[in-house]
N, C-alpha and C positions, 0 to 999 in steps of 0.2 A: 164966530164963524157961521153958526147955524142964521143968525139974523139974515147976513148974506147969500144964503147957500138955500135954504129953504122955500122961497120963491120962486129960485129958480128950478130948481125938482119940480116944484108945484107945475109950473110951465112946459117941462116936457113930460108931464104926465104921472111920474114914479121918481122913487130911487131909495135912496138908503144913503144912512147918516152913521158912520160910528167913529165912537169916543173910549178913551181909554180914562177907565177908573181904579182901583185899586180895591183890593180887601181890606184894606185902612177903612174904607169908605163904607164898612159893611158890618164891622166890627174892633174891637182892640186887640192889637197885635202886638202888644209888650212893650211898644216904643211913646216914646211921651210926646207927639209930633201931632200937637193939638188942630192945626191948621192944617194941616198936610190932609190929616183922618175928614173934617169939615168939610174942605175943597173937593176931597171926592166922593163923600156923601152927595153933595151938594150935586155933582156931575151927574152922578146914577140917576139923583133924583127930577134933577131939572130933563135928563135925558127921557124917564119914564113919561112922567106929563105929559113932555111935547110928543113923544110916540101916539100916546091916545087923542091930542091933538090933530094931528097932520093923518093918525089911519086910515081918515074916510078917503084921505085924497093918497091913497098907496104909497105912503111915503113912511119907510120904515128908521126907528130912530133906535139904535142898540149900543150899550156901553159893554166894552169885558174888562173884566175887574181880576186882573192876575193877580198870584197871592205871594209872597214871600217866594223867591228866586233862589238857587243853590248858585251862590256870586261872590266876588269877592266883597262887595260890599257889603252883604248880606251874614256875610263871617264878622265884617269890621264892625257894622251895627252890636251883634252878637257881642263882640270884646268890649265893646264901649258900654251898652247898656246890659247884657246878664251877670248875674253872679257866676263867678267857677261854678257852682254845682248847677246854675242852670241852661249851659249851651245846650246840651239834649233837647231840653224844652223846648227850646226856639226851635230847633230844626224840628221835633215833634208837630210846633204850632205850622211850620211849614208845610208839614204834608196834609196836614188839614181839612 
């Protein structure tokens, strides 16, 4: 997207770019989701770069990195991967 998308910002002057990464991307979150965690590393980081890139031409590049959701999927992750004694944890790691 940003290939496309950054030249043309260039050409009207400014703008701003933003990407959605994750707290995977930042850290381990208790889930074994090797690729998932990489992919948005990978975001944040390719995101940062091209920010100090494109600065001089005001062109603003920002990922947010939400963390663990109160969801139902975020319950179903919790049933699948903690132990009984560790759902606290998860939601602990949650708040974060």
């Amino acid at each position: 997207m940003c290939q496309h998308v950054l030249p043309i910002i260039e050409h009207q002057g400014s703008g701003v770019v933003v990407s959605v990464g994750s707290i995977a991307g930042l850290r381990y979150i208790g889930k074994p989701q090797v690729e998932y965690a990489a992919t948005k590393a990978a975001i944040i980081q390719w995101m940062k770069t091209t920010a100090v890139i494109y600065a001089p031409n005001d062109v603003r590049l920002n990922t947010f990195a939400p963390g663990l959701m109160d969801t139902p999927y975020t319950k179903y992750m919790i049933s699948r991967y903690a132990a009984d004694n560790q759902a606290e944890r998860y939601m602990e790691m949650r708040q974060a």
